[in-house]
C-alpha positions in Angstrom: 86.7 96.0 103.0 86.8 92.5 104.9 84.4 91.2 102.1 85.3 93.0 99.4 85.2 91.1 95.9 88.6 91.5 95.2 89.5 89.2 98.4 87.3 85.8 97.4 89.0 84.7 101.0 88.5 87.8 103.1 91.3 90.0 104.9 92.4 91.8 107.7 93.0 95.4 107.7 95.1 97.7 110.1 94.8 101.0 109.5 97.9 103.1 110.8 99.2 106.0 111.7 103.6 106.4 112.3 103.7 108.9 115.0 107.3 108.8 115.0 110.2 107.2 114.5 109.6 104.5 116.8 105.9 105.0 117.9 103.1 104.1 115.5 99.2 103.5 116.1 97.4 101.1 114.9 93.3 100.1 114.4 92.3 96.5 114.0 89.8 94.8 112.0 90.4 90.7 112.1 88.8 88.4 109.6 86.1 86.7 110.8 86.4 88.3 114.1 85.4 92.3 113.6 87.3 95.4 115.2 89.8 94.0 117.3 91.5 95.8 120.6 94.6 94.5 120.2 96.5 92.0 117.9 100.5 90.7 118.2 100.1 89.6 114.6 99.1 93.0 113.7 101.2 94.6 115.9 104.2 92.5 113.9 102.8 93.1 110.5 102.0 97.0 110.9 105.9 97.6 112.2 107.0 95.3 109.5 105.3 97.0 107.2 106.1 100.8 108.3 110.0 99.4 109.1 110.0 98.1 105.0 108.6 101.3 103.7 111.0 103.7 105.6 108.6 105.0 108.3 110.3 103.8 111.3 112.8 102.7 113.0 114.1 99.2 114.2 112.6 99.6 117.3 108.9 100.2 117.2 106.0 100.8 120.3 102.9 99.4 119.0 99.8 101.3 120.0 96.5 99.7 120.0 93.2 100.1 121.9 93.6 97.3 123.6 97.4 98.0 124.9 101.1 98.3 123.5 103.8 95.5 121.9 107.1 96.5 121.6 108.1 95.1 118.1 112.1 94.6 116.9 112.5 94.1 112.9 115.6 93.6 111.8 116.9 93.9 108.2 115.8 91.0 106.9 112.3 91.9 108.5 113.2 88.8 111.1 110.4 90.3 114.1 110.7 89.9 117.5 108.0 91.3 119.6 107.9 91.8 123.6 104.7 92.9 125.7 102.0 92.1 127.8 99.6 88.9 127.6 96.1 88.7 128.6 93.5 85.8 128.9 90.3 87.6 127.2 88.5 83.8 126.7 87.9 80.6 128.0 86.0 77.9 126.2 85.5 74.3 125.3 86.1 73.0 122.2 83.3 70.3 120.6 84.8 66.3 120.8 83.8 65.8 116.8 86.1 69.5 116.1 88.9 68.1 118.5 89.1 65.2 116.6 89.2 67.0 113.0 92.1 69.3 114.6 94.3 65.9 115.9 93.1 64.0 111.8 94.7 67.3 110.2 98.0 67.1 111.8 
């Protein structure tokens, strides 16, 4: 689906499941990246989503493989999410790409 024709500029997909009023599960597949553990953008964007459409309430657990986010969306979907943080990488970035990053600012 990523690379489907109808998205020229690929997507991600989270396919979920609301378990509950304030408990929904979630699977993650990130552009670019592949199946994913666990995502606070997705996290945000699944309870978002499942808060717009009447599935849940305010409050939401997200579950993913990776862990849980406890996500807040208020009426005007304004999100406010709470949970864990893990450093999963470390790396060095190239002196020509830190220089592109500092030009597009």
């Amino acid at each position: 689906m990523e690379r489907h024709a109808t998205f020229p500029d690929r997507i991600n997909v989270q396919l979920t499941e609301a378990e509950s009023r304030n408990r929904v599960r979630a699977l993650v597949w990130e552009r670019g990246a592949g199946h994913t553990l666990a995502s606070g953008t997705s996290a945000c964007a699944v309870a978002a989503a499942c808060f717009d459409r009447g599935f849940v309430d305010h409050a939401v657990t997200v579950l993913m493989e990776g862990g849980q986010l406890e996500v807040e969306v208020g009426p005007d979907l304004d999100i406010i999410m709470t949970g864990p943080v893990e450093e999963v990488y470390e790396g060095t970035l190239s002196p020509d790409l830190r220089q592109r990053l500092v030009e597009m600012q």
